[in-house]
C-alpha positions as CSV (number, residue, x, y, z in Angstrom):
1,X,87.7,57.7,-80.8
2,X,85.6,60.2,-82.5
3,X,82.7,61.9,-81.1
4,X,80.3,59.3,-83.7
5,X,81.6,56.5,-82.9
6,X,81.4,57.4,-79.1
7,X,77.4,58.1,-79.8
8,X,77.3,55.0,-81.7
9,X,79.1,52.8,-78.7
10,X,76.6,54.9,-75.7
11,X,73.5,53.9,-78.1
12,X,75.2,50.1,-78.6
13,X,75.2,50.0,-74.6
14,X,71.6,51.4,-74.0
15,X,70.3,49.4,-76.2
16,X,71.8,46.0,-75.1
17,X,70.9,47.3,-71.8
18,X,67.0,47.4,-72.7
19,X,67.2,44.2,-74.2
20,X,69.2,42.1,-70.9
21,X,67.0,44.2,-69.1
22,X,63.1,43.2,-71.0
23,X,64.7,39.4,-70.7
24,X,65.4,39.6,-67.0
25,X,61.5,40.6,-66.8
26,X,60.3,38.4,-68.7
27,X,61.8,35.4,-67.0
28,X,61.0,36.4,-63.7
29,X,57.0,37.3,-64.8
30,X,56.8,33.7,-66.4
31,X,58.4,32.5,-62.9
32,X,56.0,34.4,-61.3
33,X,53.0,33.2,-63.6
34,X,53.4,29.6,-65.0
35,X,50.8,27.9,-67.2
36,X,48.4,26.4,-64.9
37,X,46.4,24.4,-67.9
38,X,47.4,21.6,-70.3
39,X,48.7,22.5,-74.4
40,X,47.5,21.0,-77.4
41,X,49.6,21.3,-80.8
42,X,47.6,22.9,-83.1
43,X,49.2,24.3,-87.2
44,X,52.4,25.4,-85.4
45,X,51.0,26.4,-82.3
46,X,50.9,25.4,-79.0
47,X,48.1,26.7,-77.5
48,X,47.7,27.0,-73.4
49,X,44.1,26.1,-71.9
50,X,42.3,25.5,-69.1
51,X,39.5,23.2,-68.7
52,X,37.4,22.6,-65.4
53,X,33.8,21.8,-64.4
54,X,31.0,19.1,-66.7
55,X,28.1,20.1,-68.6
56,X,27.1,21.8,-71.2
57,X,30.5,23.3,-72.7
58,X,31.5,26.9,-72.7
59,X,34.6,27.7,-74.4
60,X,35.9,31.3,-73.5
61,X,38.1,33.2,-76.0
62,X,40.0,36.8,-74.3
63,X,40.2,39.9,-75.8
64,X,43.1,42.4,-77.4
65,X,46.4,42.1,-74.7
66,X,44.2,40.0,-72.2
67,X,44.9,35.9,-71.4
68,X,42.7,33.3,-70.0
69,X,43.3,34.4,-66.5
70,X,41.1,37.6,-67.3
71,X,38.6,34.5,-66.9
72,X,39.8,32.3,-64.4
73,X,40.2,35.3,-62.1
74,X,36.5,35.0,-61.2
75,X,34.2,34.1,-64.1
76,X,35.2,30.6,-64.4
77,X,34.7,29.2,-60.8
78,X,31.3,30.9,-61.0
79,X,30.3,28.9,-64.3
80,X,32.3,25.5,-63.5
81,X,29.7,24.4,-61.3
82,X,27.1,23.8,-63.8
83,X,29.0,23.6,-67.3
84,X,32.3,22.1,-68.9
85,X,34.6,25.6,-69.1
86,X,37.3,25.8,-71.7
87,X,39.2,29.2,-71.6
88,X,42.3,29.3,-73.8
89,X,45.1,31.6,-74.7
90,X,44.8,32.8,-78.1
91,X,47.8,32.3,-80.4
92,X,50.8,34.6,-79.2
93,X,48.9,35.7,-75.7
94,X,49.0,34.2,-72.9
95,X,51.5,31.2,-72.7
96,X,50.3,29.9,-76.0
97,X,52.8,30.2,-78.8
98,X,52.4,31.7,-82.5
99,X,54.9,31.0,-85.0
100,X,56.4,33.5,-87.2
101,X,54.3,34.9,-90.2
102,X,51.1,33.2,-89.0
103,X,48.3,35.2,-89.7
104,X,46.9,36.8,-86.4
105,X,43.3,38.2,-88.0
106,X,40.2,37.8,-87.0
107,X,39.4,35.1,-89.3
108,X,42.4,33.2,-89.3
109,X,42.1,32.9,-85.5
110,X,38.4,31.9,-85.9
111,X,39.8,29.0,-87.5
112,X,42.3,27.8,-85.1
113,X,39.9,28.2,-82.7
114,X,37.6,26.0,-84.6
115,X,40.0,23.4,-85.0
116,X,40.6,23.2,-80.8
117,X,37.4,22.7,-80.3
118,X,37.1,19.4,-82.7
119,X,40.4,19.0,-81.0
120,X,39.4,19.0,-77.7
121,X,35.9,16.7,-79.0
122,X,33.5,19.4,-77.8
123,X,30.1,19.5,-78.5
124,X,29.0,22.5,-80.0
125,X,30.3,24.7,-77.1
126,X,28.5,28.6,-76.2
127,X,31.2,30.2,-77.5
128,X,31.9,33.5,-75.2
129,X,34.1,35.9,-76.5
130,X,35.4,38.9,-74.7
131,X,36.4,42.2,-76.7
132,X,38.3,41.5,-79.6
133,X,37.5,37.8,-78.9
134,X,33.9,38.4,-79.3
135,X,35.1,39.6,-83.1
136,X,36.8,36.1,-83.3
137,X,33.8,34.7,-81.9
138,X,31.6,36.1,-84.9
139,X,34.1,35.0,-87.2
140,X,33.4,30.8,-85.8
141,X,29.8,31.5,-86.1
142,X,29.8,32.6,-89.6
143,X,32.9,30.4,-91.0
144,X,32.3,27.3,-88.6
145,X,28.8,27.8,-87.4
146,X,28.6,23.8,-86.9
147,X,31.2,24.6,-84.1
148,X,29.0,26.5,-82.0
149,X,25.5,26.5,-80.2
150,X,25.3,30.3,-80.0
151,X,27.5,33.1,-79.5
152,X,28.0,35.2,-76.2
153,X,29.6,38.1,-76.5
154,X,31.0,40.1,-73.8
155,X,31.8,44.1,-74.6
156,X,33.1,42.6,-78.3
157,X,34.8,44.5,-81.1
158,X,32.0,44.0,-83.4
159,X,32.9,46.6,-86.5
160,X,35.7,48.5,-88.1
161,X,37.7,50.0,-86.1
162,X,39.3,53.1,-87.8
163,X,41.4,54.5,-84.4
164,X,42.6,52.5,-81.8
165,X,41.4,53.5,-78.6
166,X,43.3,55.5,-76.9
167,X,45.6,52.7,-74.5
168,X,46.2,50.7,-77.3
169,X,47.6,53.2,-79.7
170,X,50.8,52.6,-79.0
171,X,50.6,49.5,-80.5
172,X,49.5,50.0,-84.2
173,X,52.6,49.5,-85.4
174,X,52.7,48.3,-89.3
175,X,56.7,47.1,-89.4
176,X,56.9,44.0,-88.5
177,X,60.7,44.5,-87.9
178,X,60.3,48.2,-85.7
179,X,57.7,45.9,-83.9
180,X,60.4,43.4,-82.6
181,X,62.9,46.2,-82.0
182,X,60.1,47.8,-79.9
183,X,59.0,44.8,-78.4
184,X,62.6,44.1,-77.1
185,X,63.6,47.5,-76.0
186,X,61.1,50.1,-75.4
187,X,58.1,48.2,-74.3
188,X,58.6,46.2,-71.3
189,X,60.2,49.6,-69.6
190,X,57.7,52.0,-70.7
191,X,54.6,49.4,-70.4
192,X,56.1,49.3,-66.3
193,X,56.0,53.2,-66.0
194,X,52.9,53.2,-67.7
195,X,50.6,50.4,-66.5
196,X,48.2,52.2,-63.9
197,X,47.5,55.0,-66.5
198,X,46.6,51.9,-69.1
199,X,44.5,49.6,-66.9
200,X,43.1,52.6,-65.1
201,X,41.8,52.9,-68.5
202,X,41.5,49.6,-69.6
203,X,38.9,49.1,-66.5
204,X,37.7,53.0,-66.3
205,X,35.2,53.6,-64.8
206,X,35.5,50.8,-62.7
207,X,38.4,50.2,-60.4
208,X,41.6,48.1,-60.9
209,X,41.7,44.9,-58.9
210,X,44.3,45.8,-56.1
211,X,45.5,41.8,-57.5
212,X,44.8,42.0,-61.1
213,X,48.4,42.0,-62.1
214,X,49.2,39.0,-59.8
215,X,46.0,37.1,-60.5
216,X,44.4,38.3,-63.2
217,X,47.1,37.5,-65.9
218,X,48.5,41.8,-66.4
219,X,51.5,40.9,-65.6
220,X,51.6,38.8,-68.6
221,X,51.4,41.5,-71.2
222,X,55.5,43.1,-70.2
223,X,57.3,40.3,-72.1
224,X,58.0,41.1,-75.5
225,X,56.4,38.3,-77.3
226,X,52.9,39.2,-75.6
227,X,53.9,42.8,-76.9
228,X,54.4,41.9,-80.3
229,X,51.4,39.5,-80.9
230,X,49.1,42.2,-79.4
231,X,50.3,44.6,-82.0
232,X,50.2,42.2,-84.6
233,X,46.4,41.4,-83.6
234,X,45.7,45.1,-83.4
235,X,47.3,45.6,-86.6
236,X,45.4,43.1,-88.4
237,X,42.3,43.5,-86.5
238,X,40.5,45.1,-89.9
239,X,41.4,42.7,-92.5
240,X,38.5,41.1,-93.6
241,X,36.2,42.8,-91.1
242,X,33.9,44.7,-93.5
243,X,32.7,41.4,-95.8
244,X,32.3,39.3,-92.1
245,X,30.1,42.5,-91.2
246,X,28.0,42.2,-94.1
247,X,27.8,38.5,-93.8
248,X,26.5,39.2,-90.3
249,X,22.4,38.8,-91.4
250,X,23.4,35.2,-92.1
251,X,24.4,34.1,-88.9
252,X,22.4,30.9,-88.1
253,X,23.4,30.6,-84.5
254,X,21.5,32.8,-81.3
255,X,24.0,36.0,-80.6
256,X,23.5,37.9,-78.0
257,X,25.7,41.0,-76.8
258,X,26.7,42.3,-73.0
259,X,27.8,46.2,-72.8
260,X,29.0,48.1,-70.1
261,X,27.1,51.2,-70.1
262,X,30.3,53.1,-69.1
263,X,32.9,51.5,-71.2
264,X,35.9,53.9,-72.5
265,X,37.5,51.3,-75.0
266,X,34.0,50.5,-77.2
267,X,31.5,53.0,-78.0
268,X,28.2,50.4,-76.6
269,X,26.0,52.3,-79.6
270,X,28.8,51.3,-81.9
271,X,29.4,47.5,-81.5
272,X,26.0,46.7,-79.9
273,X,23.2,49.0,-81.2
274,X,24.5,48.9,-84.6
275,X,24.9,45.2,-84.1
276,X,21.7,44.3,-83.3
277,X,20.2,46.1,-86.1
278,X,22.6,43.8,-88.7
279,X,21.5,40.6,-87.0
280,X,18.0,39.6,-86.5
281,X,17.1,38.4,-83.4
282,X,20.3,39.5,-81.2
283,X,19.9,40.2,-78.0
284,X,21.0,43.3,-76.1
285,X,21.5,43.9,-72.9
286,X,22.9,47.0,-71.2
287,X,24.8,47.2,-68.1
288,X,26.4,49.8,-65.4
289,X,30.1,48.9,-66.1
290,X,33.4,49.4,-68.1
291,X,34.9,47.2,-70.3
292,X,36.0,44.4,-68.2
293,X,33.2,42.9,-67.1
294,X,34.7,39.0,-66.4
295,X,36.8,40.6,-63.9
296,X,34.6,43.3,-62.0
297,X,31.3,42.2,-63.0
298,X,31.3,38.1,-63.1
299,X,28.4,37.4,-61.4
300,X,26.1,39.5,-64.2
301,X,28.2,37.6,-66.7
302,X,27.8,34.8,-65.2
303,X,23.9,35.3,-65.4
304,X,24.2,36.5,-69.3
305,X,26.1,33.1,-70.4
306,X,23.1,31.0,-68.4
307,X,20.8,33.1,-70.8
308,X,22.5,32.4,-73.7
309,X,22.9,29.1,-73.4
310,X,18.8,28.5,-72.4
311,X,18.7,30.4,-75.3
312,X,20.4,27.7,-77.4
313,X,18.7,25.3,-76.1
314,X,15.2,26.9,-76.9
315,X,16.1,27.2,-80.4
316,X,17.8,23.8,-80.7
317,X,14.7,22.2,-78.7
């Protein structure tokens, strides 16, 4: 056997190794972490939620990576006392399912979105959005805006993004084919060795939840389909971003915004400041805090949805 085809069989062996190996994960997190909502069937996807409490309707939409247990952690027992609380898994996250070639941007998901709340007969829901699923968020108030009461935004992605930040960049990843090879060998391993350093900055400055990876959904993220739609949504996370932005003035729902003053994923000046000067009338408010704010901060969450959703009321009253 020559000394190339002896590389080429060691290479052959790693890599089926990574793969057996990124399965066996992935079985025993989804063992681990079962869906603990119902589906609905949605333009080839099956989409995981949850839905507990009456009232007024919120429906929750997560952020880049994250799941709906970044809001059942402690956010939604908080809020299902007083209002009907939908939190789903976006398309690909979560244990909702995307299928291949679906478009994962920002308006694209808007509409899906849209189409699970008719769905699910809800009433012009507070839409709250988290991170990038505040961006989604905007995109239902400005494509569907007779889907929503108002908009409550949470730490949202709420302009161009020119560089990831700095956890995440290992994701922008433009082949979709060196995605899946990623996705199926390298990630799962790596995102193991790596995932104090990420959610230490994910949270930063806050502290990491001693049970955030048992009950807050973090687990989730090391299987290699959650790997490939988070790099899909990262990757497409621009398209279309700069006409919604200058569409922003026309927004006919109340917004209002929630920014840890401390967060080291989103610049607050960036996607609140700037924000409140493209929409009249947002509302601002400034927090001490990082960027996960459901998780460490629920009960001034908590407090900012009730505002929002008085403040829907005032303007629909």
């Amino acid at each position: 056997m020559t000394a190339l085809a002896i590389i080429l069989l060691l290479l052959a062996l790693v890599v089926c190794g990574l793969v057996g190996y990124t399965a066996h994960i992935a079985r025993q997190v989804e063992r681990a972490d079962p869906p603990r909502g119902r589906f609905l069937e949605l333009d080839g996807c099956r989409i995981h939620y949850v839905d507990e409490g009456a009232g007024p309707p919120l429906f929750l939409i997560h952020g880049l990576g994250g799941q709906l247990e970044n809001f059942t952690y402690a956010l939604v027992g908080r809020l299902s006392k007083e209002f009907r609380v939908i939190a789903v898994d976006r398309p690909g996250s979560g244990h909702s399912t995307r299928p291949d070639g679906a478009d994962p941007g920002l308006r694209a998901q808007g509409e899906l979105m849209a189409k699970a709340i008719g769905a699910l007969k809800l009433d012009r829901p507070l839409i709250v959005g988290h991170s990038l699923g505040g961006a989604i968020s905007l995109a239902i108030g400005l494509d569907h805006p007779e889907c929503a009461s108002g908009l409550a935004l949470i730490a949202p992605v709420t302009q161009v993004v020119n560089t990831p930040p700095a956890p995440f960049r290992g994701l922008d990843i433009k082949s979709p084919l060196l995605r899946w090879i990623v996705a199926w060998t390298l990630a799962t391993p790596l995102g193991i060795v790596g995932a104090n350093r990420v959610l230490g900055q994910v949270f930063g400055p806050e502290k990491v939840p001693a049970d955030f990876i048992t009950r807050g959904g973090g687990s989730l993220g090391l299987r290699p389909k959650a790997f490939y739609a988070t790099s899909s949504d990262l990757v497409a996370v621009n398209d279309g971003f700069s006409e919604m932005i200058q569409r922003y003035r026309t927004l006919s729902v109340p917004v209002g915004i929630l920014f840890g003053k401390g967060d080291q994923l989103l610049d607050a000046r960036a996607h609140g400041q700037a924000t409140k000067d493209q929409i009249p009338g947002l509302n601002l408010d400034l927090m001490e805090g990082g960027h996960m704010l459901p998780v460490t901060q629920p009960d001034a969450v908590a407090d900012f949805i009730r505002r929002m959703t008085r403040a829907t009321t005032a303007k629909t009253g």
